[in-house]
C-alpha positions as a LaTeX table, in Angstrom:
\begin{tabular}{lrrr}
\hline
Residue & $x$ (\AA) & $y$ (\AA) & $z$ (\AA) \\
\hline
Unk1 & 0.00 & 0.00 & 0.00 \\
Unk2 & 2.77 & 2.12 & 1.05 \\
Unk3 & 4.22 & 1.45 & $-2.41$ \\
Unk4 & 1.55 & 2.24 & $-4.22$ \\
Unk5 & 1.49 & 5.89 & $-2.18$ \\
Unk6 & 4.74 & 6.57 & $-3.45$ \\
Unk7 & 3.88 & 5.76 & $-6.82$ \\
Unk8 & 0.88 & 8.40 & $-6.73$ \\
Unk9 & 2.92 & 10.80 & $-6.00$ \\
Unk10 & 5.60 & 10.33 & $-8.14$ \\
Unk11 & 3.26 & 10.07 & $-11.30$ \\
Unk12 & 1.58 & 13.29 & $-9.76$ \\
Unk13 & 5.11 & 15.04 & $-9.91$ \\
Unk14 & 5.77 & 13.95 & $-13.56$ \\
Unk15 & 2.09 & 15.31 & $-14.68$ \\
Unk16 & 3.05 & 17.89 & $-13.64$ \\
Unk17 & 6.44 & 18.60 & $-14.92$ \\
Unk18 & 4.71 & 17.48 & $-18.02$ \\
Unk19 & 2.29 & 20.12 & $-18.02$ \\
Unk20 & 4.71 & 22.82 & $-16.90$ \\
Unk21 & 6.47 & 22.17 & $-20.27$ \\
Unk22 & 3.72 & 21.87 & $-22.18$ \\
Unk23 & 2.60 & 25.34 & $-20.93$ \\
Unk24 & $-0.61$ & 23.96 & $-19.70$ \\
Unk25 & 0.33 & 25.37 & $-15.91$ \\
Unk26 & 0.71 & 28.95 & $-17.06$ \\
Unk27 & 2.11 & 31.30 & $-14.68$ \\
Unk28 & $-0.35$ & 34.46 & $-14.17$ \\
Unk29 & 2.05 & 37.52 & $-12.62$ \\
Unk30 & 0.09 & 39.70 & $-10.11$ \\
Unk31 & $-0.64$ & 42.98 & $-12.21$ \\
Unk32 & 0.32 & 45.79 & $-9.47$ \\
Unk33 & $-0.67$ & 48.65 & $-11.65$ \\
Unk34 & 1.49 & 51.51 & $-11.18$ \\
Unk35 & 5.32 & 51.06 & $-11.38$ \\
Unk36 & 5.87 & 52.29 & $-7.90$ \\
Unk37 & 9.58 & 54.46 & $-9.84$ \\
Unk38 & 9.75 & 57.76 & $-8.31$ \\
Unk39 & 10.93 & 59.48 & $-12.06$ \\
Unk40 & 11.93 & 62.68 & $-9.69$ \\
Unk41 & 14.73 & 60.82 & $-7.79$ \\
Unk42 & 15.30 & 58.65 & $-10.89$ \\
Unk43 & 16.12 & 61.47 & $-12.95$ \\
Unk44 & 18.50 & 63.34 & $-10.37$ \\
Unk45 & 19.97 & 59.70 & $-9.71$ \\
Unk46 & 21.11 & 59.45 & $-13.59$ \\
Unk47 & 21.92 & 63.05 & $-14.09$ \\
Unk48 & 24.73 & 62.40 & $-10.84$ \\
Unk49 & 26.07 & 59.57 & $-12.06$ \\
Unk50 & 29.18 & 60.39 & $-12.91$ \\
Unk51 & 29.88 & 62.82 & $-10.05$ \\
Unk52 & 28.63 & 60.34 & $-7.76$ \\
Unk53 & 30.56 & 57.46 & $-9.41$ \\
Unk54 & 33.95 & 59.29 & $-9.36$ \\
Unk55 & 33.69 & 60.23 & $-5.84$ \\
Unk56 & 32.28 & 56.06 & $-4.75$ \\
Unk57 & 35.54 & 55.23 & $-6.80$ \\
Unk58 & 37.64 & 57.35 & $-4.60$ \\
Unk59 & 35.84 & 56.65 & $-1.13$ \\
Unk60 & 35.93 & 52.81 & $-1.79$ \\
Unk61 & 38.90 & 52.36 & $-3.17$ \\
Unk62 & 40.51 & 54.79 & $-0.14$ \\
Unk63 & 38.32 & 53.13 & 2.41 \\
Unk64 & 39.44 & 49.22 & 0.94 \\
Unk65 & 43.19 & 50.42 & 1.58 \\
Unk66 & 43.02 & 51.23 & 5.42 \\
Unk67 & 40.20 & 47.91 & 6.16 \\
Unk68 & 43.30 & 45.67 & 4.27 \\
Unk69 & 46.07 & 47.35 & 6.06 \\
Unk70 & 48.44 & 48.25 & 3.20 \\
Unk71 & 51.94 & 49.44 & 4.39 \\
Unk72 & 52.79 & 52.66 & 2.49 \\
Unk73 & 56.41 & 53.20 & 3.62 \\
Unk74 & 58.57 & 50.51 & 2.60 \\
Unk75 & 61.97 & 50.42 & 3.73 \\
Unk76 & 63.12 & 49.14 & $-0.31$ \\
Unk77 & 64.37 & 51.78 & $-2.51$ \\
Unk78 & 65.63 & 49.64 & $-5.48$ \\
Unk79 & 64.84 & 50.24 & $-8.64$ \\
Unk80 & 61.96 & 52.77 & $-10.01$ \\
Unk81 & 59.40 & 53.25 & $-6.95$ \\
Unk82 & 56.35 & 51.91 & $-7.51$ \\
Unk83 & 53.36 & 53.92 & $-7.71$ \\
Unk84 & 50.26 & 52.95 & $-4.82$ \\
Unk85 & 48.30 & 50.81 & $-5.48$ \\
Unk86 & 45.37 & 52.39 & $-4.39$ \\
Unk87 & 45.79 & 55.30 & $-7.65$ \\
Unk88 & 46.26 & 51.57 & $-9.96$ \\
Unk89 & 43.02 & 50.50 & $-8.61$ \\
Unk90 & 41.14 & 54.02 & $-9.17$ \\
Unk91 & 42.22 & 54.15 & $-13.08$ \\
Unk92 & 41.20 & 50.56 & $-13.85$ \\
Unk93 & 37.96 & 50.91 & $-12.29$ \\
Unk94 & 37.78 & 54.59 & $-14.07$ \\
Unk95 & 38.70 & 53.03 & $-17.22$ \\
Unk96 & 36.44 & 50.19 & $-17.41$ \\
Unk97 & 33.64 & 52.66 & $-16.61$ \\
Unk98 & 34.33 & 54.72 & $-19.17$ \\
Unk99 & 34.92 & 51.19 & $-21.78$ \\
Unk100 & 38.10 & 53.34 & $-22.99$ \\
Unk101 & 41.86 & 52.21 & $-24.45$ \\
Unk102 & 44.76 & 52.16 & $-22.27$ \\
Unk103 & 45.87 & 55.82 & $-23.56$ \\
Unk104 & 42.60 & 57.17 & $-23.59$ \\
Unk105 & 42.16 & 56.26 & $-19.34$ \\
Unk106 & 45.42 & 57.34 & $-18.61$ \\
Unk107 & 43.80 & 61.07 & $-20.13$ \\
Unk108 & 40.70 & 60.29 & $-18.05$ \\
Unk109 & 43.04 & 59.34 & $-14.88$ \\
Unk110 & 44.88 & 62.94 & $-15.79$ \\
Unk111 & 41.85 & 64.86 & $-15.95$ \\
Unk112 & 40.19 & 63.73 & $-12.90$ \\
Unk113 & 43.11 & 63.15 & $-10.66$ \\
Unk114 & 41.78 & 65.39 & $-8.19$ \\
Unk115 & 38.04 & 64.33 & $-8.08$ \\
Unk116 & 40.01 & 60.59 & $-7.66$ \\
Unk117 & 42.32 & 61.84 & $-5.30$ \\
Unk118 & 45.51 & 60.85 & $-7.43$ \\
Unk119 & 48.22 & 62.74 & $-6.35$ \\
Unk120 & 50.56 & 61.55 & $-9.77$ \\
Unk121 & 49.16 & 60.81 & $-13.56$ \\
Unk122 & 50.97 & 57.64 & $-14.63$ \\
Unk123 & 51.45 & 56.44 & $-18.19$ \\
Unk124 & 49.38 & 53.73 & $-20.12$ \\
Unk125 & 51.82 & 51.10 & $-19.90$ \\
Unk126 & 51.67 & 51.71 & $-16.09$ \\
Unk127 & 47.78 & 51.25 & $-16.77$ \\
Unk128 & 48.24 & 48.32 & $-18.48$ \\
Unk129 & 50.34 & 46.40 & $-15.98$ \\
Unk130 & 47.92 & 47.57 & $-13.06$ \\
Unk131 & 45.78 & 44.56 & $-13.88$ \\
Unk132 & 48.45 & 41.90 & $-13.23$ \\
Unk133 & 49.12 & 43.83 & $-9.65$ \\
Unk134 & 48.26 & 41.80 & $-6.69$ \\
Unk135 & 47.50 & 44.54 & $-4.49$ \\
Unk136 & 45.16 & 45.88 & $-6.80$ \\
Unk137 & 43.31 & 42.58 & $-7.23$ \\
Unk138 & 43.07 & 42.71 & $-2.79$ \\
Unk139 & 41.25 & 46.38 & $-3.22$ \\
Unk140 & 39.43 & 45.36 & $-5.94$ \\
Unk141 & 38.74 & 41.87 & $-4.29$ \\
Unk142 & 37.64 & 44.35 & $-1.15$ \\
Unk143 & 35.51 & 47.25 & $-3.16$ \\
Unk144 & 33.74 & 44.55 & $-4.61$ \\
Unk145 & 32.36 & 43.47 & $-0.87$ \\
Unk146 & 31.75 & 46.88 & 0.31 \\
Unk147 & 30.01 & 48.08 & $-2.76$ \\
Unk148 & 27.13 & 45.62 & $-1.36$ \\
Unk149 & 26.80 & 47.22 & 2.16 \\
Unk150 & 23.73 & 49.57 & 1.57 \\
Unk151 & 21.50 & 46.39 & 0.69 \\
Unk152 & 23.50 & 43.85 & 2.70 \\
Unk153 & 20.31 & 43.87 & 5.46 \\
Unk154 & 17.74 & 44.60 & 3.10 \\
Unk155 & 18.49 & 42.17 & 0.46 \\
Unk156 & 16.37 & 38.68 & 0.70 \\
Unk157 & 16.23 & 37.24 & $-1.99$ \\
Unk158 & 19.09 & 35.72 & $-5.14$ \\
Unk159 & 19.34 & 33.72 & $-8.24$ \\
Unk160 & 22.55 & 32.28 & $-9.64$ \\
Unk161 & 23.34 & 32.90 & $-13.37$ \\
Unk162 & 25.65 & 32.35 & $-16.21$ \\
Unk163 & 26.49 & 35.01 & $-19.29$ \\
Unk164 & 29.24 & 35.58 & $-21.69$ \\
Unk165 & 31.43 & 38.75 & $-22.01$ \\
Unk166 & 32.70 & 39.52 & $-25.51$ \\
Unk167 & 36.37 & 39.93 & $-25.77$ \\
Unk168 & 36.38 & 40.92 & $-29.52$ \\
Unk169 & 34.27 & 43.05 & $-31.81$ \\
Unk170 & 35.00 & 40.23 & $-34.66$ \\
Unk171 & 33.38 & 37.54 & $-35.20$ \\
Unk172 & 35.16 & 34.61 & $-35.52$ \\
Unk173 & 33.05 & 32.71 & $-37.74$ \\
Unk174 & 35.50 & 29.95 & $-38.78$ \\
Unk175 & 35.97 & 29.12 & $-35.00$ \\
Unk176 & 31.87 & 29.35 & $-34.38$ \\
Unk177 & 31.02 & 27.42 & $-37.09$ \\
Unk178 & 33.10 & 24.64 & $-36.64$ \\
Unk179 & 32.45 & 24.92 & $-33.09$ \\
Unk180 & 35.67 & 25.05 & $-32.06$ \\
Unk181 & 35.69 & 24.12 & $-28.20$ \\
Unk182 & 38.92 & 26.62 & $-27.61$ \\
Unk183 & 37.17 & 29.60 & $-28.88$ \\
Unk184 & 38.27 & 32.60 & $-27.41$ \\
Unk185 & 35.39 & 34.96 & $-28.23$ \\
Unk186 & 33.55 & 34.99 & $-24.82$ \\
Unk187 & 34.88 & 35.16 & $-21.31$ \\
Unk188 & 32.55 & 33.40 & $-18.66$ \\
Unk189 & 30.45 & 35.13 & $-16.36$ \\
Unk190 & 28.95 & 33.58 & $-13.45$ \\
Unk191 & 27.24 & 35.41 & $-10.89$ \\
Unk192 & 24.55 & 35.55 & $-7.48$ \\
Unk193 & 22.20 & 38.27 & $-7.79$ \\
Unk194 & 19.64 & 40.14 & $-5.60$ \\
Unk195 & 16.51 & 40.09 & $-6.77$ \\
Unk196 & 15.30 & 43.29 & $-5.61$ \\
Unk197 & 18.14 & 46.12 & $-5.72$ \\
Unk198 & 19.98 & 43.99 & $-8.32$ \\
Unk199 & 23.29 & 44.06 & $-6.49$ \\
Unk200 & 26.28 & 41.39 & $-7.84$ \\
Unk201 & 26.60 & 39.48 & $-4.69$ \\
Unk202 & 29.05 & 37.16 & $-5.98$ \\
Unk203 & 30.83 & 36.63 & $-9.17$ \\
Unk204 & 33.48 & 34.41 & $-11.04$ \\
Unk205 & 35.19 & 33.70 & $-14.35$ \\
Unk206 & 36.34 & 30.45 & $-15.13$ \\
Unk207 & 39.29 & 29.24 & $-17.27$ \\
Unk208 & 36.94 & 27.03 & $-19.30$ \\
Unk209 & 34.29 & 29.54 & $-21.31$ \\
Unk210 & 32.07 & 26.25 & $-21.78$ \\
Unk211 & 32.15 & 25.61 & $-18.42$ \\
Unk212 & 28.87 & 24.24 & $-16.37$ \\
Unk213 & 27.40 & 26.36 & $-14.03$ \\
Unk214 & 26.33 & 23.89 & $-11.04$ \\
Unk215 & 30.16 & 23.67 & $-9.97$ \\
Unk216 & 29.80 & 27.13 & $-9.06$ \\
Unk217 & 27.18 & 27.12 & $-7.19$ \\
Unk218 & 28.39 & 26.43 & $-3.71$ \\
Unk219 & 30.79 & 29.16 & $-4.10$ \\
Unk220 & 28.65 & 31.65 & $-5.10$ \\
Unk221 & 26.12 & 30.64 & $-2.56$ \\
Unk222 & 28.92 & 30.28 & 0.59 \\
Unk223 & 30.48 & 34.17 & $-0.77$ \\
Unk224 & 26.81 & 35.83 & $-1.12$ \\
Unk225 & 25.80 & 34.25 & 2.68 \\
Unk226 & 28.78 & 36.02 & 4.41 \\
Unk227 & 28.19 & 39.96 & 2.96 \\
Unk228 & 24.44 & 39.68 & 3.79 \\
Unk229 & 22.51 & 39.61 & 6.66 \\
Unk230 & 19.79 & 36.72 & 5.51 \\
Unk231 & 18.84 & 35.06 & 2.76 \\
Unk232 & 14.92 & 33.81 & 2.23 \\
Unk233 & 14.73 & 32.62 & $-0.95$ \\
Unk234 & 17.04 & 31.08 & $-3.73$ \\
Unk235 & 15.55 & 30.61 & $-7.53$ \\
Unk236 & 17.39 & 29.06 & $-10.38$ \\
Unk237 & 16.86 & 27.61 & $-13.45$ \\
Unk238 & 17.02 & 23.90 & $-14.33$ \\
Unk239 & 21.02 & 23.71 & $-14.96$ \\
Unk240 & 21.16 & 24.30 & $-10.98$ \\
Unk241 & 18.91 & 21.51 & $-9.75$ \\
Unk242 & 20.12 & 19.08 & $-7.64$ \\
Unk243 & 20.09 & 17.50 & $-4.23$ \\
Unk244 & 23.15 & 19.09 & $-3.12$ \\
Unk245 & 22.15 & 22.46 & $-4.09$ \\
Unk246 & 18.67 & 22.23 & $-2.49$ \\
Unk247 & 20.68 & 20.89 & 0.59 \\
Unk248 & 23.29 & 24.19 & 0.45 \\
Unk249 & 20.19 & 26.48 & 0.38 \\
Unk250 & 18.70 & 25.02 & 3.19 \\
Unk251 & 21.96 & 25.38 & 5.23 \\
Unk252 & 21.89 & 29.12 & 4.92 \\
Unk253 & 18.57 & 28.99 & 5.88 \\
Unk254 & 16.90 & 29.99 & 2.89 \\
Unk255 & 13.62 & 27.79 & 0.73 \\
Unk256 & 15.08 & 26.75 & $-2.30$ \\
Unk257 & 13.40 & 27.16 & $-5.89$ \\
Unk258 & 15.10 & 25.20 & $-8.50$ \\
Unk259 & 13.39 & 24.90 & $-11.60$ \\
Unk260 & 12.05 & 20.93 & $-11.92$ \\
Unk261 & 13.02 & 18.76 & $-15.22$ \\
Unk262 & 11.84 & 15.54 & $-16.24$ \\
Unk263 & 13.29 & 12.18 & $-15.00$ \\
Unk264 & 13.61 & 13.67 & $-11.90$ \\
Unk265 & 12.00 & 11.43 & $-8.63$ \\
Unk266 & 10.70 & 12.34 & $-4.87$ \\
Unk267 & 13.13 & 10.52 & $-3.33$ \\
Unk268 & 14.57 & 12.58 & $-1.21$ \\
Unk269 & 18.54 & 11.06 & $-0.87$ \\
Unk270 & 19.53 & 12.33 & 2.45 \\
Unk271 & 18.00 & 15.62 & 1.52 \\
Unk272 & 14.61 & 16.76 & 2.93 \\
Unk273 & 14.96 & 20.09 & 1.02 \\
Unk274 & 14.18 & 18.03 & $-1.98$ \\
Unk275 & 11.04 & 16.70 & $-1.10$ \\
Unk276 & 9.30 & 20.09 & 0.28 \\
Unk277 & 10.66 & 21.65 & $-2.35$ \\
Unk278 & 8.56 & 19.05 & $-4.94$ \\
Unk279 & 5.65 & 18.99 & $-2.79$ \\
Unk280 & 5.58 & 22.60 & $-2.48$ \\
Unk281 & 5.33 & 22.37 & $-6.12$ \\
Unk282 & 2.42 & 20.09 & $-6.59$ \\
Unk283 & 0.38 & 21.38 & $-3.68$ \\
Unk284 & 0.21 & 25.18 & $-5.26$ \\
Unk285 & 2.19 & 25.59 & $-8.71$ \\
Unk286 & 0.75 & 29.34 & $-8.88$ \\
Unk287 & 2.77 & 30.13 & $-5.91$ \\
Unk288 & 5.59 & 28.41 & $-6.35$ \\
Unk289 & 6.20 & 29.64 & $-9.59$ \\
Unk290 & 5.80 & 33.41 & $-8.25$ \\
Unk291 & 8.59 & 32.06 & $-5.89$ \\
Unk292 & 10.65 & 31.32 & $-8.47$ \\
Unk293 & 10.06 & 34.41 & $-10.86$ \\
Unk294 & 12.17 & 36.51 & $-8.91$ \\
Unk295 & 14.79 & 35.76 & $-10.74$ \\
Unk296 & 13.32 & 37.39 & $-14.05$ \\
Unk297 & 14.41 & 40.76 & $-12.05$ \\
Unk298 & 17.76 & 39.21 & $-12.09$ \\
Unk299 & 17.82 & 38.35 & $-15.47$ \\
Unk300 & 17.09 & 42.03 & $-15.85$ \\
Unk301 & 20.02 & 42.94 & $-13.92$ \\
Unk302 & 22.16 & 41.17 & $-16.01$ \\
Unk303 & 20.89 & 42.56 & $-19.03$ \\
Unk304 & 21.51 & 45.74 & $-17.72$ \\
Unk305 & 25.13 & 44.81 & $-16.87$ \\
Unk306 & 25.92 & 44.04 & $-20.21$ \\
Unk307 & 24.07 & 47.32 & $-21.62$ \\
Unk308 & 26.35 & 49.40 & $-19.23$ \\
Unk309 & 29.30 & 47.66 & $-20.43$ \\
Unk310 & 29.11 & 47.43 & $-24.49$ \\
Unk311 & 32.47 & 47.53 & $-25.44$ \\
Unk312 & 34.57 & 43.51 & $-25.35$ \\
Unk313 & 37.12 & 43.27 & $-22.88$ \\
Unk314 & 40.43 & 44.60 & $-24.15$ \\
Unk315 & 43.39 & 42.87 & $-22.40$ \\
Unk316 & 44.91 & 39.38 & $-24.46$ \\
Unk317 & 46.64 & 38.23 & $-21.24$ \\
Unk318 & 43.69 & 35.86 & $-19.69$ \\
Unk319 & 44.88 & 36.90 & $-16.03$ \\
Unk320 & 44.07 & 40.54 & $-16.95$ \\
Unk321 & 41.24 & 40.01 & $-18.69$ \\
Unk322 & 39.71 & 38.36 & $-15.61$ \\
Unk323 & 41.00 & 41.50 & $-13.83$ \\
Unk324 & 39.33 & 43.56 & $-16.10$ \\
Unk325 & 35.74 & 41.72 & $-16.00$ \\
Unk326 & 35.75 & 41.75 & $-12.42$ \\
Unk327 & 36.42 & 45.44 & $-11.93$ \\
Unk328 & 33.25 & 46.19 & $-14.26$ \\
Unk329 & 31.41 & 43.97 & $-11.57$ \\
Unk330 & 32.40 & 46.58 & $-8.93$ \\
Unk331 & 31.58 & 48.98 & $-11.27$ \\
Unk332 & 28.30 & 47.95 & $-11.90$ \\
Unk333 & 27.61 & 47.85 & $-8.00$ \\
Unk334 & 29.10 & 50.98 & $-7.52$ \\
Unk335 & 26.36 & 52.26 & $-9.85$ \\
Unk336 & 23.92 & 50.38 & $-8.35$ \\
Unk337 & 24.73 & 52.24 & $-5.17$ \\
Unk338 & 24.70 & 55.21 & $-6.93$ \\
Unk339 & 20.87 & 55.14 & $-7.66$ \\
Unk340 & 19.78 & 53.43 & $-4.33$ \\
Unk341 & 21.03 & 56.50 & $-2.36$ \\
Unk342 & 19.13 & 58.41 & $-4.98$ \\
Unk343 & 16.25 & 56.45 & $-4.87$ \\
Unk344 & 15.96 & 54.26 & $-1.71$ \\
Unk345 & 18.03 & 56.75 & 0.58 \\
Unk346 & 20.01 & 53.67 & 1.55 \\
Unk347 & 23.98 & 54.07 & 2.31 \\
Unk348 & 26.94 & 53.07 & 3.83 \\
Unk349 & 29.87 & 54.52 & 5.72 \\
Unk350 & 32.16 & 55.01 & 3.14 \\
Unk351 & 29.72 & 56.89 & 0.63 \\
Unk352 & 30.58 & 60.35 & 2.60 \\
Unk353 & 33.09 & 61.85 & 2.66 \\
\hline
\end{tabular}
C-alpha cells in the first residue's frame, strides 16, 4: 500500500512537470498597476552619475586600503618606486567605466586626478600592468564586498546565473562554425544576484568559457551568505537543480526554488529540502512559480550589466582580462549604489566623505 502511495505521487510530480512544459500550468504575474519608480529621484539619480561614481571610486577604493592594512612606507628603494596601489586600482575601475583604451584612461586618470584623489598621472603602460598587480586585485577583491553594504540587510532574496562577455568586436566565424571548443570569443560570467536592488553578490570567471554552471554554485552561494545579513529565498533555473544544491540552500537557511526537469524522482537522498521543495510544487504551482520568478528581475540585472558595459574586454593576457571583467562587476555595483542612495536613501559609511 505504502508502495503504491509513493507511486501516486511520483506520477503526480511527472504530470506535472509534463504540463509545466507543455505550458498547460501557465504562470499568471500579479498585475500591481502603477510602477511604484519615483521618475523625480530617478532622474537626479542618472543626471549624478558620474559625479557620484567618481567620488564612490575614490571613497571605496581609499576606504578598501586602510580595512586591508596596506603598508605605504617601505623600507626598499631599489629600482623605479612603484606607484600605490590604491591610484592603480582608481584608473582601472575609471577606465572600465568609461569602456576606454589604455591611452585614452590614462587622459581620463589625468583629468580627474583630483576628483580621484591621485596625487601623480601615470602612463598607459603603467595602466596596463595595473591589472596583473596583486595589491590591486586585494582592493578590488575588497571594493567589490563593500560596494554591497547599503543592501546587505535589506536584500532577501538571489538567483545564480551564467552570461558571456565579448572579448572581440570580430566575429570569428571559422571558429563558431566549426564549433571550435577553444574559442576565445567569450569570457565566462557567473554570478549571485539580488533580486530586488539587483546588487552582484558574488561573481566568477572560469578558465573554461564552456564551463557548467552547477560547480559554481556552492561558491557563489557560501560568498553571497557572508556579505548579507539573511537570505529567504534562492531561484534558479534547471542547470542548478540538484540534491546538493537544495541541501546548500537550506543550510543558509533559505527555501530553495530550482526549476524541476523531467526524470527527476521524490526521493529525497539524504536531503529533505528536496522533497518540500517538490511537494511545495504540486500542492500550489501558482505560488511556487511566483517564488521562483524573482529571478526574471535578475535576469534584468544582467541585461543591464551588459548594456552598461558594451564595449569587449580589451586585455589578451587571460589573467588581466579576468581583472578587467571583475572590476566592471564593482563597477556595476558601484552604480547600483549610486541610484539606491538616490532612490531608496540607503547608504553606507564610506559613501561620505
Amino acid at each position: 500500500m505504502r508502495l503504491m502511495t509513493k507511486r501516486k505521487k511520483q506520477k503526480r510530480l511527472e504530470n506535472f512537470i509534463d504540463k509545466l512544459k507543455d505550458g498547460e500550468i501557465d504562470y499568471k504575474p500579479k498585475v500591481d498597476g502603477e510602477s511604484g519608480l519615483d521618475w523625480s529621484k530617478y532622474d537626479k539619480a542618472q543626471v549624478n552619475e558620474l559625479k557620484d561614481m567618481l567620488k564612490f571610486v575614490k571613497n571605496s577604493v581609499d576606504e578598501a586600503v586602510e580595512r586591508s592594512g596596506f603598508d605605504e612606507d617601505s623600507d626598499d628603494t631599489r629600482g623605479r618606486p612603484s606607484y600605490p596601489p590604491e591610484d592603480l586600482a582608481k584608473g582601472v575601475l575609471l577606465q572600465q567605466y568609461f569602456e576606454v583604451s589604455n591611452r585614452v584612461a590614462a587622459g581620463f586618470v589625468d583629468l580627474f586626478s583630483e576628483k580621484l584623489g591621485i596625487e601623480e598621472a601615470y602612463s598607459y603602460k603603467t595602466l596596463e600592468r595595473a591589472y596583473d598587480n596583486p595589491e590591486v586585485a586585494m582592493i578590488l577583491r575588497e571594493v567589490f564586498e563593500m560596494s554591497q553594504e547599503p543592501v546587505e540587510d535589506e536584500e532577501t532574496m538571489f538567483s545564480p546565473d551564467g552570461t558571456g562577455i565579448p572579448n572581440s568586436m570580430k566575429d570569428n566565424w571559422e571558429k563558431t562554425a566549426y564549433g571550435d571548443e577553444g574559442s576565445n570569443e567569450f569570457t565566462k560570467m557567473i554570478a549571485m544576484m539580488g533580486a530586488t536592488y539587483q546588487f552582484i553578490s558574488s561573481v566568477d570567471f572560469p578558465n573554461n568559457p564552456h564551463a557548467h554552471e552547477s560547480p559554481y554554485f556552492q561558491s557563489l552561494l557560501e560568498e553571497t551568505a557572508s556579505n548579507y545579513t539573511q537570505i529567504d529565498l534562492v531561484s534558479g533555473d534547471a542547470a542548478y537543480l540538484s540534491r546538493e544544491n537544495c541541501e546548500l540552500i537550506r543550510s543558509c537557511g533559505a527555501t530553495p526554488r530550482l526549476y524541476p526537469k523531467k526524470g527527476i524522482t521524490l526521493k529525497r537522498g539524504g536531503c529533505w529540502a528536496w522533497g518540500e521543495m517538490l511537494f511545495s510544487f504540486m500542492e500550489d504551482p501558482q505560488e511556487w512559480l511566483e517564488e521562483y520568478h524573482s529571478r526574471s528581475n535578475v535576469e534584468s540585472g544582467f541585461s543591464n550589466f551588459k548594456r552598461n558595459f558594451l564595449a569587449p574586454l580589451r586585455k589578451c593576457i587571460f589573467r588581466r582580462r579576468k581583472t578587467e571583467a571583475f572590476a566592471r562587476a564593482c563597477d556595476y555595483n558601484l552604480k547600483r549604489a549610486c541610484y539606491v542612495r538616490r532612490q531608496e536613501g540607503m547608504t553606507a559609511p564610506w559613501m561620505f566623505d
